[in-house]
Structure formats: structure tokens, C-alpha cells
Backbone bond lengths (Angstrom), bond angles and torsions (degrees), N, CA, C in turn:
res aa  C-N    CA-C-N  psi(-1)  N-CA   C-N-CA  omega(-1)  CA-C   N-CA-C  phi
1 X - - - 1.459 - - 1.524 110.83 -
2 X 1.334 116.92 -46.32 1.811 120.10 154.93 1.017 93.88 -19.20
3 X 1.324 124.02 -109.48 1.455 141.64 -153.16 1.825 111.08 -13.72
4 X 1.611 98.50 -60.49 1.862 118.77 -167.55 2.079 83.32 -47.56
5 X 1.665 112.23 -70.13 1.429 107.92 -163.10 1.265 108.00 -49.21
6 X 1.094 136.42 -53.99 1.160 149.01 -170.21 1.635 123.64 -36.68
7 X 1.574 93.77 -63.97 1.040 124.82 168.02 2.214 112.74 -48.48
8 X 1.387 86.00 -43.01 1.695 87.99 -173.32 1.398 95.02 -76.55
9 X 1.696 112.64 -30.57 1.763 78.38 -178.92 0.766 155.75 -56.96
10 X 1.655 86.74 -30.74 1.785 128.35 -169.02 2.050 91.29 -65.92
11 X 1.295 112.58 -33.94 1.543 110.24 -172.48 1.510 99.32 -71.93
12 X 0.887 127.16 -31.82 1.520 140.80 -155.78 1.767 115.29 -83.21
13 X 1.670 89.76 -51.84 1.550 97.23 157.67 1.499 122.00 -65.27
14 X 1.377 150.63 -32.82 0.957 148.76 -137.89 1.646 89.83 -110.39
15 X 1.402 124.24 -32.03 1.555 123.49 175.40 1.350 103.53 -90.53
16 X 1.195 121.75 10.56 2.070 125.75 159.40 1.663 101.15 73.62
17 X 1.305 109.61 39.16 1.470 115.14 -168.35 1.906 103.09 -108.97
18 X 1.506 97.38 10.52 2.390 92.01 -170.77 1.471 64.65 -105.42
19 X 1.610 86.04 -164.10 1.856 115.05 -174.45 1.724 66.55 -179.95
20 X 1.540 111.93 119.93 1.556 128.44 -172.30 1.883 96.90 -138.93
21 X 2.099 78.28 127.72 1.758 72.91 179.17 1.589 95.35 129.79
22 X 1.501 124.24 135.56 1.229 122.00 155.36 1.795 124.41 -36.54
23 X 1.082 105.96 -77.03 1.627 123.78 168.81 1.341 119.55 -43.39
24 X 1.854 118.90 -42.47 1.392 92.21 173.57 1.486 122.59 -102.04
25 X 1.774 97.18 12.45 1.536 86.94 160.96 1.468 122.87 -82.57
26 X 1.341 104.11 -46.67 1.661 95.04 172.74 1.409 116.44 -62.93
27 X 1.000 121.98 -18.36 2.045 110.71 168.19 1.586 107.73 -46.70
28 X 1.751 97.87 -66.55 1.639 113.75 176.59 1.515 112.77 -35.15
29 X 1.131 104.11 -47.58 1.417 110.65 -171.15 1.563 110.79 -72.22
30 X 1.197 125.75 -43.59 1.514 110.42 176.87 1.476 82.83 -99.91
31 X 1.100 164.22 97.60 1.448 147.55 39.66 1.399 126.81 -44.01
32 X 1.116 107.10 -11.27 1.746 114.46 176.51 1.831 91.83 97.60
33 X 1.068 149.59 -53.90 1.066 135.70 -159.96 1.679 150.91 -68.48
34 X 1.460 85.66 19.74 1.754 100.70 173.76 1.026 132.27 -126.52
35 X 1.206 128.79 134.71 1.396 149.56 -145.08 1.581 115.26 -69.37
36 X 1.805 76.34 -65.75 1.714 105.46 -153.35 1.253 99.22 -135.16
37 X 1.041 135.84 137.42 1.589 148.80 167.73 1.371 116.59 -113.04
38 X 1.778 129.64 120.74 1.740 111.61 -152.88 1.570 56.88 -133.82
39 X 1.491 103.90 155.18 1.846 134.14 168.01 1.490 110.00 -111.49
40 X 1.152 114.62 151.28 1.499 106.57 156.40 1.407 118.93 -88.06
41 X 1.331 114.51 -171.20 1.602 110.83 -147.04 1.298 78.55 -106.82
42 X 1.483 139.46 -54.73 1.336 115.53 167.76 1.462 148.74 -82.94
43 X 1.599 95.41 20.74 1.684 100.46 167.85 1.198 123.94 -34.47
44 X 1.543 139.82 175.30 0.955 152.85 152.00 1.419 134.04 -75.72
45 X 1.606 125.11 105.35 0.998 104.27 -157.92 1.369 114.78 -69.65
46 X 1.540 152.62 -7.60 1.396 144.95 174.17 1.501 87.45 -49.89
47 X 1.981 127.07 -55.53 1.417 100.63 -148.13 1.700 84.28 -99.97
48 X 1.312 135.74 7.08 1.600 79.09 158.70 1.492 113.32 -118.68
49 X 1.420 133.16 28.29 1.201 125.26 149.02 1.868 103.77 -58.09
50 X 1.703 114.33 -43.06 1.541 105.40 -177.52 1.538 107.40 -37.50
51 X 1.481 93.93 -57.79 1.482 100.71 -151.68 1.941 100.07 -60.93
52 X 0.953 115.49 -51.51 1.637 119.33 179.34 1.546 105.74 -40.55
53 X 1.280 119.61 -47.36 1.760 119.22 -172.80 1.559 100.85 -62.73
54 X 1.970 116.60 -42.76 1.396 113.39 -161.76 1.678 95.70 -61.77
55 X 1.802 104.61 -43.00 1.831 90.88 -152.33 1.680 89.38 -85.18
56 X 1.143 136.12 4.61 1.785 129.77 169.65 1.310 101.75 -55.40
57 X 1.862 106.55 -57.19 1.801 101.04 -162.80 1.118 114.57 -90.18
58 X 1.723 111.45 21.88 1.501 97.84 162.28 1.589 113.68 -121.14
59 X 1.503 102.32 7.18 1.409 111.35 -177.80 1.578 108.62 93.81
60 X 0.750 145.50 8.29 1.562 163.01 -175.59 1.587 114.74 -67.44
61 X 1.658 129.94 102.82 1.409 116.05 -171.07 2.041 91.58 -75.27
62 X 1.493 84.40 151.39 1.695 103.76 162.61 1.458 106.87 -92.11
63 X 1.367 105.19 176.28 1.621 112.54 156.14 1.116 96.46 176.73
64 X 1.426 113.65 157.16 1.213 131.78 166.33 2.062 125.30 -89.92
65 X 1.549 106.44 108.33 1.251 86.43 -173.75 1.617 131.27 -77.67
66 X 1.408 108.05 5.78 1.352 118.23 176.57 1.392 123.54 91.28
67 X 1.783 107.96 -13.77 1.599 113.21 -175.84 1.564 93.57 -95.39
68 X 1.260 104.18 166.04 1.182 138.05 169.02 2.157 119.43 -69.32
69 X 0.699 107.19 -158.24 1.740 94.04 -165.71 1.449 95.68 -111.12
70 X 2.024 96.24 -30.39 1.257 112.69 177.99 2.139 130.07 -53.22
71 X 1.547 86.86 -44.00 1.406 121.75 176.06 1.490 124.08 -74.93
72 X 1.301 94.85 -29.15 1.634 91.32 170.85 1.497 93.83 -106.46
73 X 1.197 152.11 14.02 1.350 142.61 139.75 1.333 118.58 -48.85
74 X 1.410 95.67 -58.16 1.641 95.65 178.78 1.704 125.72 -70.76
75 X 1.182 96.44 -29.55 1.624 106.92 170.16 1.520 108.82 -55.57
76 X 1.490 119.89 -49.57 1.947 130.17 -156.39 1.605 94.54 -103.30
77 X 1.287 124.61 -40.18 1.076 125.11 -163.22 1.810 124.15 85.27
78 X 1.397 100.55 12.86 1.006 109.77 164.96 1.677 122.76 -136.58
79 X 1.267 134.07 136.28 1.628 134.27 178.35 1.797 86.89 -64.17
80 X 1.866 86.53 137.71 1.502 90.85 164.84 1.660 83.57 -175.36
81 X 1.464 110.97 156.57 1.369 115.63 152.10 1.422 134.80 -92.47
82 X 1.445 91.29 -21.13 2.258 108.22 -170.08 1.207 90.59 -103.23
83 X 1.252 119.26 170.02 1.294 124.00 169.03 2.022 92.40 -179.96
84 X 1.491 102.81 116.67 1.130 129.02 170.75 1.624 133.41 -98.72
85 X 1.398 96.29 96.95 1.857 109.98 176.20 0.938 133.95 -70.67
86 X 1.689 119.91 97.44 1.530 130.87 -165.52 1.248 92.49 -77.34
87 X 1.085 157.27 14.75 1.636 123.45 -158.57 1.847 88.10 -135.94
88 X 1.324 127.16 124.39 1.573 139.07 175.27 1.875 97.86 -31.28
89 X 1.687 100.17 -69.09 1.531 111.44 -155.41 1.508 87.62 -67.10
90 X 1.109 147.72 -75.78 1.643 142.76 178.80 1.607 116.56 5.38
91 X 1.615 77.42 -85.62 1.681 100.87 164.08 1.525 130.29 -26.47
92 X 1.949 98.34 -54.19 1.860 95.93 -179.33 1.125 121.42 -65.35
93 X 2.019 112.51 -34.83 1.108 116.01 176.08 1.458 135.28 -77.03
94 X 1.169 121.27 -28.03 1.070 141.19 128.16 2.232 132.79 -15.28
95 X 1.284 85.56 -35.97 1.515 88.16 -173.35 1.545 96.90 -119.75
96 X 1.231 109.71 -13.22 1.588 116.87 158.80 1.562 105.39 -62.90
97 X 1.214 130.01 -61.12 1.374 133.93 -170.99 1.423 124.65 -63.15
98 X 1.803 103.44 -42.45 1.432 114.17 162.30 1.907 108.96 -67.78
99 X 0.820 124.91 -37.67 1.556 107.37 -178.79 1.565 105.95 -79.81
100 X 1.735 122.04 -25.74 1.402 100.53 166.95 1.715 132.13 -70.00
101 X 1.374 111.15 -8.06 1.331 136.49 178.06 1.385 95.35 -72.28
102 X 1.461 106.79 -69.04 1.563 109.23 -173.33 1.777 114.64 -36.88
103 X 1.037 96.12 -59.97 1.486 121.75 -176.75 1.614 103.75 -51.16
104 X 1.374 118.43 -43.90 1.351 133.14 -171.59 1.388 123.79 68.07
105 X 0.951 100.88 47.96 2.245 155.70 160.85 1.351 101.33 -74.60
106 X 1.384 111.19 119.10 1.762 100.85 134.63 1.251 124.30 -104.20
């Protein structure tokens, strides 16, 4: 199930649709323009309780995408733990995949 998210991010980044990075997710996020907010599985919780309070008061679902900081490095090409989905359709599919993971669904 990694792989499927992963894979969409990598689609997602390349159409300029993430905002990657503590800082530019919460920008995105109080600009009004983000969807979906996915964490890595080994973030830190100081920063992602932050990040959960920023996308709470703007109405913003979280999720966890299950990779590592390591794994979505190699996918984006950049280390990050947050990673913020401007794009509606991204987002649904995206939080479709993370709750079938959760669930332990493919």
C-alpha cells in the first residue's frame, strides 16, 4: 500500500500540487489552500501534534501515510515529514489509500 501513496505523490509533486516541509505546510494551510495533510510514520511528535492543531483550525483532515521520512525522500526527492495536498482529487485519493492501509485493506 506504501508503494500506491507514494507513487501518487511522486504524481502529485511533479504537477506542483505538495507544499513539503513543516513551514510550508502550515503557510498552505492558513492560506486556505490544503486539502490533505499526510505525516510520516516517524515524525516527531512535538512537530506533528503542531502540524495537527494548524490543519484542526482550519478544518484540514490529517493522516498518516505510513512511510517513513526515509521513503518518501526517495519517492519526492526531498527529506520531509509533512507533506501538504493542494489539489481536491489528490487529497480524496490519497486519504482513500491511507485509511485503507489503516484499516489494512488494499
Amino acid at each position: 500500500m506504501n508503494e500506491k501513496i507514494l507513487h501518487l505523490l511522486g504524481i502529485a509533486r511533479r504537477a506542483g500540487r505538495l507544499s513539503l516541509g513543516n513551514d510550508a505546510a502550515i503557510e498552505s494551510l492558513r492560506k486556505g489552500s490544503t486539502r490533505l495533510v499526510l505525516l510520516a510514520a516517524d515524525l516527531s511528535p512535538r512537530t506533528a501534534g503542531g502540524v495537527r492543531q494548524a490543519a484542526e483550525e482550519e478544518g484540514t483532515a490529517v493522516a498518516s501515510c505510513g512511510a517513513t521520512m526515509d521513503e518518501i525522500s526517495m519517492a519526492l526527492g526531498k527529506r520531509t515529514g509533512v507533506v501538504a495536498v493542494n489539489d481536491a482529487g489528490f487529497a480524496k485519493k490519497l486519504l482513500e489509500l491511507s485509511r485503507a492501509q489503516a484499516a489494512g485493506t488494499e
